[in-house]
N, C-alpha and C positions, 0 to 999 in steps of 0.2 A: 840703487835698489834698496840699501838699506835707508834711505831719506821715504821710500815709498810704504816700503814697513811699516816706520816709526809714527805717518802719517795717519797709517790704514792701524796702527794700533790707538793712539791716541783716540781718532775719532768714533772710532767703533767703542772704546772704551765710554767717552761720553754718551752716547747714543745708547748703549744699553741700561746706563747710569739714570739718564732723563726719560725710560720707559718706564722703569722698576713702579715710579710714581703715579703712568698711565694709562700702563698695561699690563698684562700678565701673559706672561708668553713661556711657555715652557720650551729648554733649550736642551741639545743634547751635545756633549765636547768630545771630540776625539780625543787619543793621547799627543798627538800633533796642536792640540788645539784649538782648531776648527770646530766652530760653533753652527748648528741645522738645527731647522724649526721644521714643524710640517704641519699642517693644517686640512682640517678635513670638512665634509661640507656644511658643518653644525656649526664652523667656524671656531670652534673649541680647538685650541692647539694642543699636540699633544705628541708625546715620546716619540722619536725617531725608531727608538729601538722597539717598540710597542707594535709598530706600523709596518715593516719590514716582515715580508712574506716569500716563500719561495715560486714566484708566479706558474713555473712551469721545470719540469725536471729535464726536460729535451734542453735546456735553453741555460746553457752554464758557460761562459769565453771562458778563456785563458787569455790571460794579456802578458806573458812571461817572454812574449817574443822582443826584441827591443824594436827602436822604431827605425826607421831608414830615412838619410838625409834625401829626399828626390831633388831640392834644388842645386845641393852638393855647390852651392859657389857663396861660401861665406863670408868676400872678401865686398860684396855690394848684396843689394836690398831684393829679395824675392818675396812673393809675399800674395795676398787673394789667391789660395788656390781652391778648385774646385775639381771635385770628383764625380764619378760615373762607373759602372759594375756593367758589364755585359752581361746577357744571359750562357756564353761560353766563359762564365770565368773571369772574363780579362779584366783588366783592373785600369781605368783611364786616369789619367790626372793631368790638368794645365795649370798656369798658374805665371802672374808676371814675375817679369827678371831683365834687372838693369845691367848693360854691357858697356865696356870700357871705349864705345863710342856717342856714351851718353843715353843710347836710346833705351828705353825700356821695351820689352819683348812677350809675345807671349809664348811659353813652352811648353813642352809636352813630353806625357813619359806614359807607356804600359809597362802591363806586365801581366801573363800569360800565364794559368795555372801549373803550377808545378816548376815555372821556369823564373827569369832573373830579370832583371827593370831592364828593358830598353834605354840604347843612348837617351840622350835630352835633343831635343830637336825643335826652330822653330818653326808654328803653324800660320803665324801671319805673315808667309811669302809672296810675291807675285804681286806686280804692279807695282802703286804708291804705296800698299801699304807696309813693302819691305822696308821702307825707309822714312816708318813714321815711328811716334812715341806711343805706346799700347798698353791699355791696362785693362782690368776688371774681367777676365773672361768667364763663358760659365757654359758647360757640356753638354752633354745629350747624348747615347748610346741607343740607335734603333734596333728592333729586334734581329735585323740583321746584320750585326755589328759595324757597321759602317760609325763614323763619328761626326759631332755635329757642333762646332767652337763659334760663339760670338761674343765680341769685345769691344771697347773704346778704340777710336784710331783718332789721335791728336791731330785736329784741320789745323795749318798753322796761319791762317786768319785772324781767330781769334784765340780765348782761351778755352772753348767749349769744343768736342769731337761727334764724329760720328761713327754709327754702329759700324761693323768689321764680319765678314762672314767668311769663314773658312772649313772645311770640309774632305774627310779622310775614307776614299772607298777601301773598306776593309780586305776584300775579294784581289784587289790590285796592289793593295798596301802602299798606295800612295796617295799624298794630298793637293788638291786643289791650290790656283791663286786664289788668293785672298780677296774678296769682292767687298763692295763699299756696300751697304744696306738701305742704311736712312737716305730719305731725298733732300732731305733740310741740310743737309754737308754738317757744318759745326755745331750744332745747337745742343749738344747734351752735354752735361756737367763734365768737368776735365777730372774734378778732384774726388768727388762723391757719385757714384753712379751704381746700381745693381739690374744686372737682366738678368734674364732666365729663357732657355731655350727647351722645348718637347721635341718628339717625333709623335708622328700619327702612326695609326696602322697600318698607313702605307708607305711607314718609313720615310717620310716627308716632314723635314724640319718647320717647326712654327716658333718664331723671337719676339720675344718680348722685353720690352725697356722702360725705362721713366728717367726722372731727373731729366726731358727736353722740353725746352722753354720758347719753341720757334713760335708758337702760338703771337707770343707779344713781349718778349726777350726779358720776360720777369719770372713770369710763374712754371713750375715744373709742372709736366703734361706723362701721362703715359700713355705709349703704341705699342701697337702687334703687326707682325707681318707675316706671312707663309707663303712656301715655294710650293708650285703645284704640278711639279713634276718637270715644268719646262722653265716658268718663269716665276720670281720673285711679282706678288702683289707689289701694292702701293701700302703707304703707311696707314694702317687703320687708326683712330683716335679710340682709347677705351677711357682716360678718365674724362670730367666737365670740362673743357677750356674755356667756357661762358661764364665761369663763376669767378673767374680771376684768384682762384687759389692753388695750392700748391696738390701736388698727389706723384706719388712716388716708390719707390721700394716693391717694382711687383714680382710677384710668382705665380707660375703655371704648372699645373697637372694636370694628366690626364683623370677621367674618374667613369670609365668607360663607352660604350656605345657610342663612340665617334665624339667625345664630347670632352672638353676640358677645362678647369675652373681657374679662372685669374682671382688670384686674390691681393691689395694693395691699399696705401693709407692716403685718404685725400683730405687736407682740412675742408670745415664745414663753418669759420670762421676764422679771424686770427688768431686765437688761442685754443679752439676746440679741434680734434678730427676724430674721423671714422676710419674704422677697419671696410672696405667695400669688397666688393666678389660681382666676377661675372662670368658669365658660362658660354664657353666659345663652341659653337658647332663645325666640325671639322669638313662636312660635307657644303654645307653653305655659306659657311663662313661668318656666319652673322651671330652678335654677341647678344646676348640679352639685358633685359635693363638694369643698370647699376642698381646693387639696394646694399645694406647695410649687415655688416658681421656682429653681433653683439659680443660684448666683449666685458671683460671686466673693468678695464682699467685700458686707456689708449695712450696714457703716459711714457716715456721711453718704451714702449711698446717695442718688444723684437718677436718675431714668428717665422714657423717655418711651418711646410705643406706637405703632406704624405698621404698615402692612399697604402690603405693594408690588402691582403689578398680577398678581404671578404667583401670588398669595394667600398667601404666605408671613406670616408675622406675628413683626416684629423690636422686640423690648426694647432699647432703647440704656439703657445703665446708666453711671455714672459715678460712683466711689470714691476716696478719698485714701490715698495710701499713706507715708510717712514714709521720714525721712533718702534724700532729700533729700525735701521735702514733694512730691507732683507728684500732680495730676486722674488718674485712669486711664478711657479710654472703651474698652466692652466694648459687642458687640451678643449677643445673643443669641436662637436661631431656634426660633422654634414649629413642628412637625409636627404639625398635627388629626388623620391619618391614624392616628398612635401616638400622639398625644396625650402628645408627650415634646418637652424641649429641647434644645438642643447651643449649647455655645460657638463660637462663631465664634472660629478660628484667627488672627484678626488681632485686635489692641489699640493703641490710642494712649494717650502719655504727653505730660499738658502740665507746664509748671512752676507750682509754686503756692508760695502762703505758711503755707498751712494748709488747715484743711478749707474747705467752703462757698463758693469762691471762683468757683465758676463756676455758669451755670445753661445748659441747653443744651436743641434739640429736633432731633426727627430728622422727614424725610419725604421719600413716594419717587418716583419720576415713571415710571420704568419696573421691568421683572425685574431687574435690575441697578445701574440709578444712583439711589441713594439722597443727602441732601442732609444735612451738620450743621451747625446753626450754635448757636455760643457765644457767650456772655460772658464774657469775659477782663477781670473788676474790675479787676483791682490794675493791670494796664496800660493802662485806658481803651479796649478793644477791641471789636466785633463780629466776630466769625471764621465763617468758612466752609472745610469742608470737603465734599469725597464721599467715602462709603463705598460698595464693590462687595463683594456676597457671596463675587466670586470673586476680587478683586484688595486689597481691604482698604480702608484710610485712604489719601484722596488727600494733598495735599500743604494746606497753610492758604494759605488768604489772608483780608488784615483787608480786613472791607469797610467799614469806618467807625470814629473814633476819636473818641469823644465822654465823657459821663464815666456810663456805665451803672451802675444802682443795683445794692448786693449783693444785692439781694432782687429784683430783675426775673425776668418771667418770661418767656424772649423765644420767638416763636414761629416757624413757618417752615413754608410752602405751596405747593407745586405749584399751576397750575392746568392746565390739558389740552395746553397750547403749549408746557409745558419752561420757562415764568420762574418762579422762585422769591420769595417774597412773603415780608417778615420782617417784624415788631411786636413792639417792647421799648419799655422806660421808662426815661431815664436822668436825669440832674441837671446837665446844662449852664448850666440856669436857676435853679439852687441858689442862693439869695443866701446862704446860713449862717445865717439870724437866726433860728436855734431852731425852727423850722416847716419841713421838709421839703414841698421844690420838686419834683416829679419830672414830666415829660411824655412823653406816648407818640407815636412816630417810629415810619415807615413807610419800606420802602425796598426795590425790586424788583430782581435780579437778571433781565436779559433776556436771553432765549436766542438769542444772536445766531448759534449757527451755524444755525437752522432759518428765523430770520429770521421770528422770529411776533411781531413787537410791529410789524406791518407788516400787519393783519388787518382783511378788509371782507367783514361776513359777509352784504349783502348781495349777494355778487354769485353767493355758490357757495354751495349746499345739499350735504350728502351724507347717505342713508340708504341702509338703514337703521345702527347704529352702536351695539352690534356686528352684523355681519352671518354669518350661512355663509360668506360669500366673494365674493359679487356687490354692490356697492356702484353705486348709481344716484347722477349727479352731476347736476343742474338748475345752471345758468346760463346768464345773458343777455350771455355776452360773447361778442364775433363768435369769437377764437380766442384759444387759450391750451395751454399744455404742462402734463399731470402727470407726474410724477417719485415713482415710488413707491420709496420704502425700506425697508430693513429695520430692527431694533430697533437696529442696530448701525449703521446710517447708510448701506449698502454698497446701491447702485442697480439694485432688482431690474426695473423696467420702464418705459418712456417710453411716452406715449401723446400725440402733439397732435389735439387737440377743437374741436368749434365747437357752442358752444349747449351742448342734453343729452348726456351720454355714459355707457356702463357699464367699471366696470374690475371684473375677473374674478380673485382670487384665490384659490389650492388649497390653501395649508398655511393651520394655525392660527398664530393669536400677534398680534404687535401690528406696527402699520407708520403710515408716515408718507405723508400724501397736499400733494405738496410744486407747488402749483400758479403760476405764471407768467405772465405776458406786461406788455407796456408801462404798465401801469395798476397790477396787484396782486404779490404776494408774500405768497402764505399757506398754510400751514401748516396740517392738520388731522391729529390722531392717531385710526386705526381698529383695531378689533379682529376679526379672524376669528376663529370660534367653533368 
């Protein structure tokens, strides 16, 4: 580590050295050291500390909690995990893990509001695929918390696998065998692979994958598939396979009204590609035609996809730009209406050593407060930021300094109370001996201005949610005060109650039902329609 320091200091040293004579970039240093740039849409750089804003006063974490080992086995390699937040709370995570019969696994862990992480358990049982080699998984949580895991399952044919599906009825609390997906058996990358799974409104999983090359056992292809309550489709094709180029790395969201956008990078030559997007209709199933994400920069291009409550749908993108080396984070905003995109006027600049030095995800909790967080390799870091559509990039803070892998992929989740939920993989537990160490760590940021990690949901009911505007409250406590807010935190009416009560709201949007007395402190988010 300290060879990768002395690396990352030297060259970063040149690198600011040989700007000084072709740029002018104005830089801000911690007392750690740590060098940020930020840049705004005039393209004038300019003070980090300048730029730093309080986006929203509802919207302040605590990250004082520590984090928790989930894959707890630091003696082999765990690592890819990925997350998922129920609308009850629960907190999902998978994630591979090598066992001392060689195979690598894919595992699983909750954990339950108020309560303690379930065992570790594996999800890819039943059949052949208990007794294959397994990696890359990625979740899905339908509104009725059912669970929804698909993965690499190593064909041992060749060196390429195929997809894995497995599947946890939450009502039963038990999981499914493990079902094979793709019809191609081996054909998707063993080593480099990313899917992504949704549910629809009907709580009906839809998968998606890239990096399969059955086409012509060259070039990477990306498919979708969906269950339709009885049976698994056939593999759909979403990128060219006529063009004989490469396309890969996709993600799915939904972004309402039965509908959900794939978005993935296909080249458009040997040395050029494009960001592409396509719009999957749930009801028909038919995509619509490829066309193109503009973008800034498609160079080590990394993105991730997020939809906020106001149905907006934001690409966080993130590119390298040289002399001096530095991350660039760009959002960019979907309109279904025009079915067009726009730059977001605001960009942050981190400092880096080269390209691939960070990996990062975005997620939003309201119209407005959106959450980032990074991995900042070369300086040992987990970072958080917010971004606001209407205010830009907040200001960083590291919420933990461990020794994060360059290849993690770290995640980050809202659940309905404003705490932020992250999972990455780092190498604290590395001993060096030729065999990469890596384990995956949890760690919640709690919302302490709402005061929601303070929640007994037995005492208060609220429905309906979303309502018209009349919300019915059931409970058994003699007396207590609501405090309804606005998205902005600002106190739009007091009500003290005893037992049942209704509260009457007339405009649409979203609000906070911020309830009290000597016993509770809790916090419920409702939506007028």
């Amino acid at each position: 580590m300290l060879r990768k320091k002395l690396l990352f200091t030297y060259f970063f040293i040149f690198s600011i050295t040989l700007s000084i004579s072709q740029n002018k970039v104005a830089t801000t240093t911690d007392e750690n050291g740590k060098i940020s740039f930020i840049k705004t849409s005039n393209n004038d750089y300019k003070s980090l500390e300048n730029e730093t804003t309080n986006l929203n006063a509802l919207f302040t974490l605590d990250w004082s909690n520590d984090d928790f080992n989930i894959s707890n086995h630091p003696a082999v390699d765990s690592w890819n995990p990925r997350l998922d937040v129920g609308d009850n709370g629960t907190i999902y995570t998978v994630y591979n893990d090598n066992h001392t019969n060689g195979l690598q696994k894919i595992m699983f862990r909750k954990k339950e509001v108020e309560g303690e992480w379930s065992n570790t358990i594996f999800v890819d049982t039943g059949g052949e695929i208990g007794s294959r080699n397994n990696h890359f998984p990625a979740i899905a949580v339908s509104q009725n918390n059912d669970v929804h895991v698909v993965y690499n399952v190593w064909a041992y044919e060749n060196a390429r696998n195929y997809i894995g599906y497995s599947y946890y009825n939450s009502s039963t609390e038990t999981w499914s065998d493990g079902v094979e997906l793709s019809e191609a058996g081996g054909s998707v990358n063993h080593t480099i692979s990313h899917h992504d799974i949704y549910t629809t409104n009907e709580n009906l999983p839809v998968v998606l994958w890239g990096y399969d090359f059955r086409e012509n056992l060259v070039n990477e292809e990306v498919y979708i598939k969906y269950f339709d309550g009885a049976n698994w489709s056939s593999d759909i094709i979403v990128s060219t396979p006529s063009d004989g180029l490469n396309a890969y790395k996709p993600y799915i969201k939904s972004i309402g009204n039965n509908k959900a956008m794939i978005i993935f990078m296909e080249d458009i030559n040997a040395s050029e590609k494009e960001l592409r997007y396509r719009i999957y209709d749930e009801t028909t199933h038919e995509l619509s035609n490829i066309s193109t994400i503009p973008t800034v920069s498609t160079d080590f291009l990394k993105y991730d996809l997020v939809k906020n409550e106001n149905g907006d749908i934001l690409i966080s993108t993130i590119h390298n730009l040289s002399n001096p080396w530095r991350d660039v984070f760009n959002i960019i905003i979907y309109d279904e209406s025009t079915d067009t995109f726009t730059l977001s006027e605001f960009s942050y600049e981190h400092a880096a050593i080269g390209p691939n030095s960070l990996s990062a995800a975005i997620d939003c909790y309201s119209d407005e407060d959106c959450a980032i967080v990074y991995t900042d390799y070369w300086n040992e870091q987990n970072v958080y930021m917010e971004f606001s559509l209407a205010s830009g990039y907040g200001e960083t803070l590291v919420i933990n300094e461990q020794n994060p892998s360059i290849d993690n992929i770290i995640n980050c989740k809202f659940d309905l109370y404003g705490n932020l939920h992250v999972l990455w993989n780092d190498l604290r537990f590395d001993t060096g001996g030729g065999y990469i160490e890596r384990e995956v760590f949890y760690e919640v940021g709690i919302n302490e201005d709402l005061h929601i990690n303070d929640i007994n949901f037995s005492e208060i009911k609220i429905y309906p949610n979303p309502s018209n505007g009349t919300f019915f409250i059931n409970s058994n406590l003699s007396s207590y005060t609501i405090e309804v807010l606005d998205i902005l935190g600002r106190l739009i009416q007091t009500t003290k109650a005893t037992g049942n009560t209704t509260i009457h709201l007339t405009t649409s949007g979203f609000y906070y039902f911020r309830f009290n007395n000597n016993e509770i402190n809790f916090v419920k988010k409702v939506m007028v329609k």
